[in-house]
C-alpha positions as CSV (number, residue, x, y, z in Angstrom):
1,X,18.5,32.9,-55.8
2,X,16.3,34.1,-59.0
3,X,19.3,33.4,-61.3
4,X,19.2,29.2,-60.6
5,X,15.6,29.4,-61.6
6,X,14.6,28.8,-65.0
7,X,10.5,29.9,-65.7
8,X,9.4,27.7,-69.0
9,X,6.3,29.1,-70.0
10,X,5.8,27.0,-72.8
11,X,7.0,23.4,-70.6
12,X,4.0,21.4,-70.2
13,X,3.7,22.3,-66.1
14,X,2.1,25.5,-64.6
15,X,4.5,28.0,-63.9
16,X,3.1,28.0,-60.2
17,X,4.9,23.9,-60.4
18,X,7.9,24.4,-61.8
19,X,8.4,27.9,-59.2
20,X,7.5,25.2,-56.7
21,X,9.8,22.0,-57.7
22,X,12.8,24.6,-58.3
23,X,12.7,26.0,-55.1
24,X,12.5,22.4,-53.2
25,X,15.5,21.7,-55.5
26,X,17.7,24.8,-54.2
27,X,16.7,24.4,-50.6
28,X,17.6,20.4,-50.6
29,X,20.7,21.1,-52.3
30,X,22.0,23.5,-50.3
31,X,22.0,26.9,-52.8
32,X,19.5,28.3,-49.8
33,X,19.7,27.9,-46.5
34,X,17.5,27.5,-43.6
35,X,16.6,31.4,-42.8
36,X,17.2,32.8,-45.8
37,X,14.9,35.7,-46.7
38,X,13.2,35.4,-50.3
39,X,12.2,38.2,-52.2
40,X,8.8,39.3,-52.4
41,X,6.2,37.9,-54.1
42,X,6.0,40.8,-56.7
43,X,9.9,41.2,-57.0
44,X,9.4,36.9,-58.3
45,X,6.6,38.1,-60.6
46,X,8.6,41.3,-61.9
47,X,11.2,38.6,-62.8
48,X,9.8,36.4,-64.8
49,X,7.6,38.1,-66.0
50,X,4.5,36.1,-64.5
51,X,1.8,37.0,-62.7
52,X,1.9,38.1,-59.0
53,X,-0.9,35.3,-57.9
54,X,0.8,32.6,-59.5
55,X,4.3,33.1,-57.9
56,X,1.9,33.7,-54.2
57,X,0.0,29.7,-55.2
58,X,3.8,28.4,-55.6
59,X,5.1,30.4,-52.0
60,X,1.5,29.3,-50.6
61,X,2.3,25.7,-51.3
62,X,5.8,25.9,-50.2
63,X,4.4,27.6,-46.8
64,X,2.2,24.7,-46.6
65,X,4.5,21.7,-46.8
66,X,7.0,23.7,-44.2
67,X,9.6,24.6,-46.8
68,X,8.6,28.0,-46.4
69,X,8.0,30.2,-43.1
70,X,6.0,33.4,-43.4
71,X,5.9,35.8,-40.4
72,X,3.4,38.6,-40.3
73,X,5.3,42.2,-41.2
74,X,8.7,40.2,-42.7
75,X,9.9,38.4,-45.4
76,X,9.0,35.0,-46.1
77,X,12.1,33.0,-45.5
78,X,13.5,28.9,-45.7
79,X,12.3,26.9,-43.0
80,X,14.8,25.0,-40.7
81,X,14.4,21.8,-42.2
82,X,15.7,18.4,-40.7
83,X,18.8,17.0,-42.7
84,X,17.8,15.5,-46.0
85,X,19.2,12.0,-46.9
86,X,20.7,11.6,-50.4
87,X,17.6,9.0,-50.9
88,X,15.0,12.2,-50.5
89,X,17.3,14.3,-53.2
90,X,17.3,11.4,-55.4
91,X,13.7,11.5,-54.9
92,X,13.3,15.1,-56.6
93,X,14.8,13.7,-59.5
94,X,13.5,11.1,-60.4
95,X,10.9,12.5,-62.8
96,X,13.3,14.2,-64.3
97,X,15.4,11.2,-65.3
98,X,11.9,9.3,-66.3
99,X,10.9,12.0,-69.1
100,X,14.6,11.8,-70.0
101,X,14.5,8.0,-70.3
102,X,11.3,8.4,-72.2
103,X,12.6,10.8,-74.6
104,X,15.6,9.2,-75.1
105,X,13.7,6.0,-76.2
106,X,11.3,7.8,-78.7
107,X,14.8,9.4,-80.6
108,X,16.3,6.3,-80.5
109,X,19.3,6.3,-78.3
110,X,21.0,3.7,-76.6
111,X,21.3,4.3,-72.6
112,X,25.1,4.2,-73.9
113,X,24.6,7.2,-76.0
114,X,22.4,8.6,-73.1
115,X,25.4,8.3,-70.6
116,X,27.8,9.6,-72.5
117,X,25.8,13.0,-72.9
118,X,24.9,13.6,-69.5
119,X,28.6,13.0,-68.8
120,X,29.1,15.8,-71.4
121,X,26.7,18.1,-69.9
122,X,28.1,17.2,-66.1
123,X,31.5,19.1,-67.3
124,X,30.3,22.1,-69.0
């Protein structure tokens, strides 16, 4: 599961958020499944590198919103989650695809241009 995260410590969001936003990603598109155990909070922190109580805000909030399940004496695992619509996964990307868009204005290329190398991307 650590190896489809990617920890930017100099992107403008907290570590915590992007730990957070990542993990919603992988469990809504299916790379984890519903009662999959994660590794510990200090194994996460050991991994990138961060510090134990920011990866434990991140699992917190996930635990919160119902993503998450943690069970006294085991693991913290995925939640059984109803089935997610393709409208809710759009919905995670959205701000994604806005910075995109507003990046792509400031350098100046065309939404053609812009197309063409996402479709690029897609096949590598």
């Amino acid at each position: 599961m650590l190896e489809f995260i990617n920890v930017n410590p100099s992107s403008g969001d907290p570590i915590y958020k992007q730990l957070h936003e990542q993990i919603v990603r992988l469990i809504v598109g299916g790379q984890i499944q519903a009662g999959e155990e994660l590794p510990s909070v200090r194994k996460i922190a050991e991994y990138f590198t961060v510090n134990p109580m920011t990866v434990s805000r991140a699992i917190g909030m996930l635990v919160d919103q119902g993503w998450l399940e943690r069970r006294r004496g085991q693991p913290t695992r995925v939640a059984e989650q109803q089935p997610q619509s393709s409208e809710q996964g759009q919905t995670l990307l959205y701000e994604g695809v806005d910075q995109l868009i507003q990046q792509a204005k400031q350098l100046g290329v065309t939404v053609n241009e812009l197309n063409d190398i996402i479709s690029q991307r897609w096949e590598q």
